[in-house]
N, C-alpha and C positions, 0 to 999 in steps of 0.2 A: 414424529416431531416432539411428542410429548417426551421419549426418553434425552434427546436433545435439550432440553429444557431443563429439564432435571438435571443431567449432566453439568453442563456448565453454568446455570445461573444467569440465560443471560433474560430472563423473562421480560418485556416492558424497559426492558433498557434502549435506550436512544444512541445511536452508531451515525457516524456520518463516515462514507468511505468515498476517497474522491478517488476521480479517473476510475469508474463505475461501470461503465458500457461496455467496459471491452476485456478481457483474457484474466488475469487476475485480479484486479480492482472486480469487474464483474464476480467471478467466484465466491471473494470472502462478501460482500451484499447479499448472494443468496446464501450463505451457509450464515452468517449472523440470523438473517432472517430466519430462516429455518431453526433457528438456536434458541427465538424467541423476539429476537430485536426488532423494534422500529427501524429503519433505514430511513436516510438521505443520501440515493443514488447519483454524486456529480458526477457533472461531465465539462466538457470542454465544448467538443466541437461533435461529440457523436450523440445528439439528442435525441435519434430515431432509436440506438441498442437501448442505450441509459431507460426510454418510457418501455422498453420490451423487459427491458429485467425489472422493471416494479409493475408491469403486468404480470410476471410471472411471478413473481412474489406473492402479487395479490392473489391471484388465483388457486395459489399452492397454502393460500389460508394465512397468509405474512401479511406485513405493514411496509407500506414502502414510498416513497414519494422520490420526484428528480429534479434536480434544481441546475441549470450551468451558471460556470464563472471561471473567467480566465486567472487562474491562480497564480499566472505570473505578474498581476496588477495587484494590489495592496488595497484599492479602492476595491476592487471589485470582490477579496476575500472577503472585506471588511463588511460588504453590501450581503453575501451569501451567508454567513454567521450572524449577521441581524435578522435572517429570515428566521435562520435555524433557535435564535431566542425566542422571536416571535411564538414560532411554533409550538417548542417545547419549554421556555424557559430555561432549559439546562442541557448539559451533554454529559452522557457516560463514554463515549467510546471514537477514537479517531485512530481511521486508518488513512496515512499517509499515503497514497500509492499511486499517486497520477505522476507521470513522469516522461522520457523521451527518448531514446538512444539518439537522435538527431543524426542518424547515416554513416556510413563508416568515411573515417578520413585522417590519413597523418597531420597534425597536428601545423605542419609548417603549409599545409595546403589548406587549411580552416580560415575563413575572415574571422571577423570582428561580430559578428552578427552571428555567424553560426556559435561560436563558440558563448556569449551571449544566452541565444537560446538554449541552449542543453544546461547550461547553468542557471538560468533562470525555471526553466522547466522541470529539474531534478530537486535543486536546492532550496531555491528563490521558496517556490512552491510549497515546501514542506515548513521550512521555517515561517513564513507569513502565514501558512492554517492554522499548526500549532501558536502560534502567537493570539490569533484572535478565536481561538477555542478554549486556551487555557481558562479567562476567565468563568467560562461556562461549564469547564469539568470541574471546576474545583465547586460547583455546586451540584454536581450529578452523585449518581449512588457508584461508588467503588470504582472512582473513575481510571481509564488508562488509554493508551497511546500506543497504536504499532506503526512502526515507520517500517520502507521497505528498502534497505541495502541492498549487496549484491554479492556475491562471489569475486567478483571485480575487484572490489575492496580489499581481498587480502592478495590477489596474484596480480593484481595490474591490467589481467585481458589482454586480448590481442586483436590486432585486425582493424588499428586504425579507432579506438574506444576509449583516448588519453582521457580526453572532457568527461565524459560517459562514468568511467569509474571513479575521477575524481571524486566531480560529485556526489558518488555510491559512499567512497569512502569517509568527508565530510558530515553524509548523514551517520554513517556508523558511528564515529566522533563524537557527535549531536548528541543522537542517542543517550550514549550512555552520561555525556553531562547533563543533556534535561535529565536524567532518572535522579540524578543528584538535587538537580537546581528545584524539582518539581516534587522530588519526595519530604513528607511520609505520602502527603494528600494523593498525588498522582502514579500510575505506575507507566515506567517509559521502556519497554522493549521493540525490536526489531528480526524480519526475519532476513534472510540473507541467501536469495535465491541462483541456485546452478543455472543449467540449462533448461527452461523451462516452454512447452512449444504453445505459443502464442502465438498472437499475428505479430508482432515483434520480433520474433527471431524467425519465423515466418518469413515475414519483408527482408530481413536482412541478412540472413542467413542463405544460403543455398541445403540443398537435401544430402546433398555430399558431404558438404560441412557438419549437418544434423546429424547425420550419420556418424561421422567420425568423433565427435563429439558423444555421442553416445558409445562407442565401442570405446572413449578412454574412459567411461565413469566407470567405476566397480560394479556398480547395479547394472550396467551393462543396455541402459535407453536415458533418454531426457525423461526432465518432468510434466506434471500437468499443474494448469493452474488450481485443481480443486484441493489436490494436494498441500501447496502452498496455504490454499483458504483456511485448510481445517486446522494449521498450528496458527494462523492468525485467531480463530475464533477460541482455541486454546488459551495464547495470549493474555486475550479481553475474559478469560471466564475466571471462576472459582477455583479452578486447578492451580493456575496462577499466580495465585494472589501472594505468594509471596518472592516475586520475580522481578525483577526489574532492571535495567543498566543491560540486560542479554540479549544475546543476537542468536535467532537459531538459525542453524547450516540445512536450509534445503537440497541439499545436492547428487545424492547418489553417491555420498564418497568420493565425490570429483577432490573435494579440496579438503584436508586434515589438517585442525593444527596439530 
């Protein structure tokens, strides 16, 4: 842990990473942690993972607390970043990363409600954290933002994920205008994740598909979510610091510009 610390700088820094409990939200919380950060592990609806990874946190000698809130309520952001004042006073570090594929489905077969949720879930989400976080970074130490895009974003996806990528692609948009709207004080990147095997592609995926999916990547498998973590925690360090408006390609070479 200690060369982790040293490394990226992130000692006594305060992180909130929402959608916490589970595959990659889970991961970059304990590698922050591990990096030196304080955490606030959100959740939604999985309150049982969310208190196992800031037991684990604690245990492995980290800082960690878990707080839920339905991120796609504006009241209820608003109520979970008054804690996080409470708390700490200020925020250095927001990882955007709660979100939803909402099931696979053609577009003309979607109601009104499903299509709804996957936009209020992807988008809605990230834009109302960062809204009621900004004021709190901009009094933390070396504050930044990693939002989490998609592969989706630049090829469209397939298999019924019209909603699903929009919204990927809106945030990669976001992105790089908060790094404008938010700089010098703030820094706004994002990563932009391939095939990554979670309970998300897990559920929605078949092993066939995972399969095949992985014999088209160049690297020749899907990813993990720790993988992802550690250019988030990249991101948010020292190494960084002079990055922002960028999205990096998690993918195994699936997708080249």
């Amino acid at each position: 842990m200690n060369y982790l610390v040293e490394q990226f700088g992130l000692k006594d820094r305060h992180a909130v990473v929402t959608g916490a409990g589970r595959g990659i939200g889970r991961a970059c919380a304990l590698a922050l942690a591990a990096a030196g950060a304080e955490v606030l592990v959100h959740y939604r609806k999985s309150k049982k993972e969310a208190e196992e990874v800031v037991a684990q946190i604690n245990a492995d000698g980290g800082r960690a607390w878990a707080a839920g809130a339905d991120l796609t309520r504006s009241d209820e952001v608003k109520n979970l970043f008054s804690e996080v004042e409470k708390k700490w006073g200020s925020l250095d570090l927001l990882v955007n990363n709660a979100g939803d594929l909402g099931g696979r489905s053609e577009l003309a077969a979607m109601s009104d409600d499903q299509i709804n949720h996957v936009l209020q879930a992807n988008l809605h989400s990230m834009l109302f954290s960062t809204r009621s976080a900004v004021p709190l970074l901009h009094r933390g130490r070396d504050p930044a933002i990693v939002n989490l895009t998609s592969i989706g974003a630049h090829n469209g996806g397939v298999g019924g994920v019209t909603i699903y990528v929009a919204t990927k692609g809106a945030i990669l948009s976001a992105t790089r205008s908060l790094a404008r709207e938010l700089a010098p004080r703030i820094r706004v990147n994002a990563i932009a994740p391939g095939f990554i095997l979670t309970d998300l592609h897990r559920i929605h995926s078949t092993e066939e598909k995972l399969k095949q999916l992985a014999e088209n990547t160049p690297l020749k498998r899907n990813g993990t979510a720790e993988e992802c973590a550690s250019v988030v925690v990249f991101l948010c360090g020292k190494g960084a610091s002079f990055l922002t408006g960028e999205i990096i390609e998690i993918n195994g070479g699936l997708w080249m510009a």
